[in-house]
C-alpha positions in Angstrom: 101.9 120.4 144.2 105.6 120.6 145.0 108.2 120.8 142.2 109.1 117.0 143.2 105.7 115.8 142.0 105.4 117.7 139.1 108.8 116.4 137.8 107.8 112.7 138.8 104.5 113.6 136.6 106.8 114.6 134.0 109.4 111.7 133.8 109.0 109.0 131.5 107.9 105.6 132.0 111.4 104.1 134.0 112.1 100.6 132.6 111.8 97.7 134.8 115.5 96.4 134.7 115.1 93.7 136.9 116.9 90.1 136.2 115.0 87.1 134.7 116.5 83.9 134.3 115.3 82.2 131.2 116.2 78.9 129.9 116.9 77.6 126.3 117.9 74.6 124.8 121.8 74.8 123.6 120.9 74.8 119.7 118.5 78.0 120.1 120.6 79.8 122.8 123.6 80.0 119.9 121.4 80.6 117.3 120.2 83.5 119.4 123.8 84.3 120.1 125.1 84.2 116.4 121.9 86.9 115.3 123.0 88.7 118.2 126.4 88.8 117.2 125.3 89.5 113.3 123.2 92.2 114.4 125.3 93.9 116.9 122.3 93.7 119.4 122.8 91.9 122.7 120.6 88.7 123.4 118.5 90.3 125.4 117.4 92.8 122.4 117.1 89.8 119.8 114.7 88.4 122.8 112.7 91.3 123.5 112.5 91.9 119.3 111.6 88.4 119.1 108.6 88.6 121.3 107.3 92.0 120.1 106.8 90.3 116.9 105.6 86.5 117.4 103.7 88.0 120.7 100.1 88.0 118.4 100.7 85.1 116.7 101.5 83.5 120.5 98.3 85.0 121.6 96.3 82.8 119.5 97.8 79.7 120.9 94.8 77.5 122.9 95.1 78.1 126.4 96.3 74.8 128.5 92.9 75.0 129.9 91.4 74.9 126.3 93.0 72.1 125.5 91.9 70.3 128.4 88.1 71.0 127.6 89.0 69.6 124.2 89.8 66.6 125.0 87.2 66.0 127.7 84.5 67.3 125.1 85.9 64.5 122.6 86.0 61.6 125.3 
């Protein structure tokens, strides 16, 4: 093992900095805006906090395909 791998091994996770385009209605983009600027966080942080903590309630959303079955079962 060459000291190039063992200091890859070693690294931490890098973070995927990538751009994403996301899209929000006006009134929730400057409310995101005005509890960025409150906080001192940029949107992207309020965003990311935002999802890390509605993320399990989310997860027990139906599925589109469970809402199909749903209403085929009821027709």
């Amino acid at each position: 093992m060459t000291d190039k791998d063992t200091l890859a091994k070693n690294e931490a996770p890098k973070t995927d900095k990538r751009k994403q385009s996301l899209y929000f209605p006006e009134s929730m983009l400057q409310e995101i805006k005005e509890e960025a600027a409150r906080l001192d966080r940029s949107l992207s942080w309020v965003v990311q906090r935002a999802w890390k903590l509605a993320r399990v309630e989310i997860k027990k959303l139906p599925s589109v395909n469970d809402v199909a079955d749903d209403e085929e079962d009821a027709g």
